[in-house]
C-alpha positions as CSV (number, residue, x, y, z in Angstrom):
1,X,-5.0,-2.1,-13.5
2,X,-3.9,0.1,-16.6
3,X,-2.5,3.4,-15.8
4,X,-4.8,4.5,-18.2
5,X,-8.0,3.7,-15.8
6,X,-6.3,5.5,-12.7
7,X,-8.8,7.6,-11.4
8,X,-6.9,9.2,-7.9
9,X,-3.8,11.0,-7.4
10,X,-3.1,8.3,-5.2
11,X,-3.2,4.7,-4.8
12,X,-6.4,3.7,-2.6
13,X,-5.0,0.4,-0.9
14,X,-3.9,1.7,2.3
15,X,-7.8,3.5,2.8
16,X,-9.6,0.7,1.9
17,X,-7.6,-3.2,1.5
18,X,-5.6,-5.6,3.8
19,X,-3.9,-9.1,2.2
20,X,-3.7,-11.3,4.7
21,X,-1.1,-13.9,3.8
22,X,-1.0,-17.7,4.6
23,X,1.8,-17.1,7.2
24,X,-0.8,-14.6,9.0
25,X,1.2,-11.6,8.0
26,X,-1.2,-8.1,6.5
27,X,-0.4,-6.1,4.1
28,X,-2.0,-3.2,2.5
29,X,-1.9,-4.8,-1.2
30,X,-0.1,-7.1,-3.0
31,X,2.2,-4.9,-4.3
32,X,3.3,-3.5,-0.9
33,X,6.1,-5.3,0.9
34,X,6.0,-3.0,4.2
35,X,4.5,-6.1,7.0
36,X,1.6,-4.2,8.5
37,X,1.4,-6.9,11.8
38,X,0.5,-10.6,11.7
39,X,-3.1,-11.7,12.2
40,X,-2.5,-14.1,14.8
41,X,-0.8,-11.9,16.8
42,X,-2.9,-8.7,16.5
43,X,-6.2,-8.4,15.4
44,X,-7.7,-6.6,12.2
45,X,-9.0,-3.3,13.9
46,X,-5.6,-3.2,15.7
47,X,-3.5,-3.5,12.4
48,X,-5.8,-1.1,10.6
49,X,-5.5,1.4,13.0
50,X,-1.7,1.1,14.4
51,X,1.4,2.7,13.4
52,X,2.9,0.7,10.7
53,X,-0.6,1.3,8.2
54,X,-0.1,4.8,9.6
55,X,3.2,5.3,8.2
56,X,2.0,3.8,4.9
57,X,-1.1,6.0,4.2
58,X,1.3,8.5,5.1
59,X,3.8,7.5,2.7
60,X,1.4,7.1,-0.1
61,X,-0.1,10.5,0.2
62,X,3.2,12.1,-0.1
63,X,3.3,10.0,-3.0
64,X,6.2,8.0,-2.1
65,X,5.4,4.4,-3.3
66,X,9.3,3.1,-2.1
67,X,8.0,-0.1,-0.6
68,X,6.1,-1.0,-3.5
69,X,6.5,-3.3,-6.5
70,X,7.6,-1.6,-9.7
71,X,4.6,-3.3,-11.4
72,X,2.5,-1.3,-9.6
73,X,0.6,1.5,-11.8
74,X,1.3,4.4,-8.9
75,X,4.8,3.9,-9.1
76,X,5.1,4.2,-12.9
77,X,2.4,7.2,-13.1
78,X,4.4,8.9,-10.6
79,X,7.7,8.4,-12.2
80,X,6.1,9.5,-15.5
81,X,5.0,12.6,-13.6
82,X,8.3,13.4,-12.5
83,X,9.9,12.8,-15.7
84,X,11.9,9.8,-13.7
């Protein structure tokens, strides 16, 4: 994605995706690196709905992207936006 063609204030991952990884771990994107639960531990409504994607759509609306990847566009549109 381009931050040219970035059509929210705010990255839509957290509202709509989950990356489940080989090792069962979720994750909002594959850009994030905050563990959202392990799939065969918990299941998919449980992960969606608990405390750790909480505190990530949380974290993303205040527009603080600190467990993401520096490749991701958010991060450098915000940091351009700042003046970072």
């Amino acid at each position: 994605m381009r931050r040219e063609t970035l059509i929210t204030d705010h990255c839509q991952m957290p509202f709509t995706s989950l990356i489940i990884r080989d090792d069962g771990s979720v994750y909002c994107c594959h850009l994030n690196r905050q563990i959202l639960g392990n799939f065969e531990q918990k299941g998919i409504e449980e992960i969606w709905n608990g405390k750790e994607m909480l505190e990530v759509r949380k974290k993303i609306m205040q527009h603080d992207y600190s467990a993401c990847d520096e490749q991701c566009p958010y991060v450098h549109a915000f940091k351009n936006r700042q003046g970072s």
